[in-house]
C-alpha positions as CSV (number, residue, x, y, z in Angstrom):
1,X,-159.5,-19.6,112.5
2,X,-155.7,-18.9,112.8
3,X,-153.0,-19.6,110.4
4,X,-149.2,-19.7,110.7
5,X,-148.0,-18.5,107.2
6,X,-144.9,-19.3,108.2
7,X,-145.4,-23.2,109.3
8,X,-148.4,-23.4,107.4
9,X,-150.5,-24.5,111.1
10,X,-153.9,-24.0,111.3
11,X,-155.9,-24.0,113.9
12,X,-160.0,-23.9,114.4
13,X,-163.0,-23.7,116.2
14,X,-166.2,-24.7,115.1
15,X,-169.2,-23.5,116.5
16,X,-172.0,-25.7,114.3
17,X,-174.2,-24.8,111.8
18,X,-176.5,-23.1,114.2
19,X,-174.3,-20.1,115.0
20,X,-173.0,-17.6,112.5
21,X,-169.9,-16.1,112.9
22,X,-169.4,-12.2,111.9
23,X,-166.3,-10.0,111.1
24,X,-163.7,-11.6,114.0
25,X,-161.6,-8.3,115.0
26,X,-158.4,-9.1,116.4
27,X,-157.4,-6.9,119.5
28,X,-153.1,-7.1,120.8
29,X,-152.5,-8.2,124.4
30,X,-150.9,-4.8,124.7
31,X,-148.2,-2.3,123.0
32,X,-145.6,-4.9,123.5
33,X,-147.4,-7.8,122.0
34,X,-145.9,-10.8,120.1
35,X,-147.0,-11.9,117.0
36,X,-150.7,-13.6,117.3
37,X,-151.0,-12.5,121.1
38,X,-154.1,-11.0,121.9
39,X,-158.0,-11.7,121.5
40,X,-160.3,-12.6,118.8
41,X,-163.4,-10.8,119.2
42,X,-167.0,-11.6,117.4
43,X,-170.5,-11.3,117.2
44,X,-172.6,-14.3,116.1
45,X,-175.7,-15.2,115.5
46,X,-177.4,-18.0,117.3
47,X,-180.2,-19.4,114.5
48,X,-181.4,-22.0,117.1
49,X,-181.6,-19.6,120.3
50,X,-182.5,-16.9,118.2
51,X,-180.2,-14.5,119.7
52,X,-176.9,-12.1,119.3
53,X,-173.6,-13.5,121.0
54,X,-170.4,-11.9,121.4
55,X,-167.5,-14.3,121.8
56,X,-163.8,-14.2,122.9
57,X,-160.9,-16.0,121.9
58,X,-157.2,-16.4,123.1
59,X,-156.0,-16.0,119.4
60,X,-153.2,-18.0,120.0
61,X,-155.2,-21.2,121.3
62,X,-158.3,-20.7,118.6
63,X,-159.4,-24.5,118.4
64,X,-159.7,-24.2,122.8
65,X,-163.1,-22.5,122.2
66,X,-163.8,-19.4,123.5
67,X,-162.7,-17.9,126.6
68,X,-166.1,-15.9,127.7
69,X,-169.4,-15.6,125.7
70,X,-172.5,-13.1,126.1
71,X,-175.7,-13.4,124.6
72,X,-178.9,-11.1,124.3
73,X,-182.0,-12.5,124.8
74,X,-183.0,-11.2,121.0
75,X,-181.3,-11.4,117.7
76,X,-179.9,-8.4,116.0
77,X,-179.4,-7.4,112.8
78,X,-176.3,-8.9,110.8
79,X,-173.8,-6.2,110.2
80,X,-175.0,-4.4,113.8
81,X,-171.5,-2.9,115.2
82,X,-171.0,-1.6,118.2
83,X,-168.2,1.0,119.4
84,X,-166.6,0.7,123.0
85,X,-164.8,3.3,124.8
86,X,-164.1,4.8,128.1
87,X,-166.3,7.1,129.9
């Protein structure tokens, strides 16, 4: 979910009750960013599939669904984090 404190908008997407949603991290576009541009970035887990998913969002268009999805074939833990960086 996003919400404009400012105009009070809200906007939403919602997955079911089959998938829950962990800890969204928001992520700028870049440096330079305006306000609200840039990614929402989650894990989930799928209760039906039994499985881990990461999902991306354009934070700005939320309630579009997200932009790319991954899933393992197997569920982790709730609370497992991860750490990316450059090699």
């Amino acid at each position: 979910m996003r919400r404009d404190l400012a105009s009070g908008e809200t906007r939403r997407f919602d997955f079911g009750s089959d998938i829950v949603v962990e800890e969204p991290l928001f992520i700028p576009a870049s440096d330079r960013a305006q306000e609200g541009e840039g990614w929402l970035v989650h894990t989930a887990l799928n209760k039906r599939a039994r499985a881990s998913e990461l999902h991306v969002f354009d934070a700005r268009r939320v309630d579009d669904g997200p932009v790319g999805s991954w899933r393992l074939p197997y569920a982790n833990p709730y609370g497992f984090h991860g750490c990316w960086r450059s090699l």
